[in-house]
C-alpha positions as CSV (number, residue, x, y, z in Angstrom):
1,X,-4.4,-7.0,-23.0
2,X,-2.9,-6.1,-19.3
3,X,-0.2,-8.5,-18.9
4,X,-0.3,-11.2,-15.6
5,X,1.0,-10.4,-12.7
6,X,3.6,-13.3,-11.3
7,X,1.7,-15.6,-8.5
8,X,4.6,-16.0,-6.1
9,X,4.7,-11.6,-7.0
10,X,1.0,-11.6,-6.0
11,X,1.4,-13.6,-2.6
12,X,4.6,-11.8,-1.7
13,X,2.5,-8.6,-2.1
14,X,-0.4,-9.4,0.2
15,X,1.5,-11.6,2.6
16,X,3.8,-8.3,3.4
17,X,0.7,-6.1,3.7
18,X,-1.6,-8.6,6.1
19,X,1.6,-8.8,8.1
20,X,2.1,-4.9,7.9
21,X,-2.0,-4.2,8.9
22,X,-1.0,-3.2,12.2
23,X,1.2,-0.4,11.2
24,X,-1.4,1.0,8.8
25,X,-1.3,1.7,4.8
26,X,1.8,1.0,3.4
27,X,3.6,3.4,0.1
28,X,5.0,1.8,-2.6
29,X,8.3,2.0,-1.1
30,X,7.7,1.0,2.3
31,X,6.3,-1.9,0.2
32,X,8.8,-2.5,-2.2
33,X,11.4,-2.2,0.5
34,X,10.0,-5.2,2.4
35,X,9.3,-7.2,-0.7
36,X,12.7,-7.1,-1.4
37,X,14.0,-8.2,1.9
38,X,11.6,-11.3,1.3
39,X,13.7,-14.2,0.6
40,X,10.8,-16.2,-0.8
41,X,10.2,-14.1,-3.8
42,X,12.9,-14.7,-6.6
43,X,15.0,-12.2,-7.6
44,X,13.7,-11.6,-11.1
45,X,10.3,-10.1,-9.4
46,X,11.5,-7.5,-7.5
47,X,10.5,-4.7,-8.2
48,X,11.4,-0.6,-7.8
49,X,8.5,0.9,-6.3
50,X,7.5,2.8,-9.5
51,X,7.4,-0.4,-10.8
52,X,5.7,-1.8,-7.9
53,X,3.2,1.1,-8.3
54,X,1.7,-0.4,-11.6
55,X,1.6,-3.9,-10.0
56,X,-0.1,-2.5,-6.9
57,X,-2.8,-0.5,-9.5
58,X,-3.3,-4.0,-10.7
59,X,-4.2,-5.6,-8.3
60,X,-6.5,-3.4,-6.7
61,X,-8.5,-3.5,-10.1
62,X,-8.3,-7.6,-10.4
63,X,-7.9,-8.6,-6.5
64,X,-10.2,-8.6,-3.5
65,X,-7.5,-8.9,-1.4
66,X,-6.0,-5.4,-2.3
67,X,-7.1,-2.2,-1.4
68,X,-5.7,1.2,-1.9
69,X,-6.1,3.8,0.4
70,X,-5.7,7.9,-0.3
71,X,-3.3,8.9,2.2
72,X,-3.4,12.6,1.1
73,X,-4.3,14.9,-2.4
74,X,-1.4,16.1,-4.1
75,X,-2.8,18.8,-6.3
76,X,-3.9,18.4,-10.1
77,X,-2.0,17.4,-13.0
78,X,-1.8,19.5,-15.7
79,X,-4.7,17.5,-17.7
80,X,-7.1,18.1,-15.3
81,X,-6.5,14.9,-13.1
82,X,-6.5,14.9,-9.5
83,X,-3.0,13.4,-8.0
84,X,-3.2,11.5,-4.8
85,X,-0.5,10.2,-2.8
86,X,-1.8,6.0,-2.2
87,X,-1.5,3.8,0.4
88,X,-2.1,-0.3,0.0
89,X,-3.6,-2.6,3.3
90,X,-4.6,-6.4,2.8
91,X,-8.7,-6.0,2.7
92,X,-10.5,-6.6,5.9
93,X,-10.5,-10.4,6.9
94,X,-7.7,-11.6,4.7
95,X,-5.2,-13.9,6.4
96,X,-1.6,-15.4,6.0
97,X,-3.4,-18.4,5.2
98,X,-5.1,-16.4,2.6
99,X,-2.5,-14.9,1.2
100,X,-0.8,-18.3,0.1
101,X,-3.9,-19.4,-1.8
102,X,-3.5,-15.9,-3.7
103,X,-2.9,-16.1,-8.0
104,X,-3.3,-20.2,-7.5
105,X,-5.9,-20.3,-10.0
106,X,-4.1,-18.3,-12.5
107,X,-1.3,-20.9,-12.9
108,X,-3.7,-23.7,-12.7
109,X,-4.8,-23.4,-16.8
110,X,-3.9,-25.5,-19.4
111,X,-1.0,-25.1,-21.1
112,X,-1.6,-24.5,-25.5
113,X,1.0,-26.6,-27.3
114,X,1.7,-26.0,-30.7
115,X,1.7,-28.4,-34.0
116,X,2.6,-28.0,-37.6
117,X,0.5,-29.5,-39.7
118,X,0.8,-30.0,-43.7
119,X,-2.2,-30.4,-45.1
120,X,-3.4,-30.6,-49.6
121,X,-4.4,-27.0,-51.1
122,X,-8.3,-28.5,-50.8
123,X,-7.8,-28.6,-47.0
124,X,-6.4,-25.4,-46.6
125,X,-8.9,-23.4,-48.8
126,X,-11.4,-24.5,-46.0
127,X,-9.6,-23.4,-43.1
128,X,-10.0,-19.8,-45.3
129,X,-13.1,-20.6,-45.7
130,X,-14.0,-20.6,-41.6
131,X,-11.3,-17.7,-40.9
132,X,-13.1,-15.7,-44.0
133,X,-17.6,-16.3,-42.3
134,X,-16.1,-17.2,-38.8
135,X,-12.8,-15.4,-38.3
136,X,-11.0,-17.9,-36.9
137,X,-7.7,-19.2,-36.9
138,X,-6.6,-22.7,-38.2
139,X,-5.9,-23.7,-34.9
140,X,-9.4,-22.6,-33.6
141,X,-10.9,-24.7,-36.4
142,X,-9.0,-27.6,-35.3
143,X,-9.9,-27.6,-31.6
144,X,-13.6,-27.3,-32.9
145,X,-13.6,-30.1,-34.8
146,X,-11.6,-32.6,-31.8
147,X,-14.2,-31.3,-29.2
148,X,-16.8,-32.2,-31.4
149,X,-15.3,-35.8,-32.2
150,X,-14.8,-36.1,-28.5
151,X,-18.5,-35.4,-27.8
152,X,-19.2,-37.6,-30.2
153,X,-16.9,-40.6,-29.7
154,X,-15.5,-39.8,-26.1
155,X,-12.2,-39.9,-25.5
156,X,-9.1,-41.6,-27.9
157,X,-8.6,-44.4,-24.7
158,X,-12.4,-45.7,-25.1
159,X,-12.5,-45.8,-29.0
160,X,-12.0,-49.8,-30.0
161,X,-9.4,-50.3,-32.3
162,X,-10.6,-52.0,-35.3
């Protein structure tokens, strides 16, 4: 699982390169350079632009608003890869005001709480029971079985008290 990138990381990035578009594709340094010099982004994202190369990789894979660019070939490596030297520019269209709205969703899920639960050996042979045909986890079996009351009932604030 490739781990998230930061969403203040992710609008830094593509703010500096919509506002760098004029001057062409910009190297991980030139780009980590700036992004460093931004006082928006906290100090725990910045990055060294090796580091800022794997980011960059990222993104291109997972955002539209990326794009990398060969700037020139740089030989083979010695499994049979072609090396490239890359270059980053903001895709055609994208705005500062686009650039803000960048990672928003990402941030926006739900956060997963957790609970202990103590429950009599009957109880917890079932939950082996569905991790055993189903292969899932107690927790899993859980949230099944409160969506499915939920369906059925609707939500704890309608229920009448008896």
């Amino acid at each position: 699982m490739v781990k998230q990138i930061p969403a203040t990381l992710q609008r830094a990035i593509v703010k500096q390169l919509v506002m760098a578009r004029s001057q062409g594709p910009l190297t991980t340094g030139e780009l980590a350079a700036r992004l460093n010099g931004d006082p928006d982004l906290p100090e725990t994202h910045q990055k060294r632009p090796r580091q800022l190369a794997f980011v960059l990789k990222q993104m291109v894979r997972e955002n539209e608003e990326v794009e990398a660019i060969v700037l020139s070939k740089n030989g083979m490596s010695r499994h049979g890869a072609e090396r490239s030297r890359v270059g980053y520019v903001a895709a055609e269209g994208v705005t500062l005001k686009d650039a803000e709205g960048v990672g928003r969703e990402v941030t926006e899920k739900p956060r997963m709480r957790q609970l202990t639960v103590n429950l009599p050996p009957d109880c917890v042979d079932y939950l082996k029971v569905w991790k055993g045909r189903f292969n899932l986890s107690p927790g899993r079996v859980f949230e099944q079985l409160i969506r499915a009351d939920l369906e059925a009932n609707g939500s704890p604030d309608s229920i009448d008290e008896k």
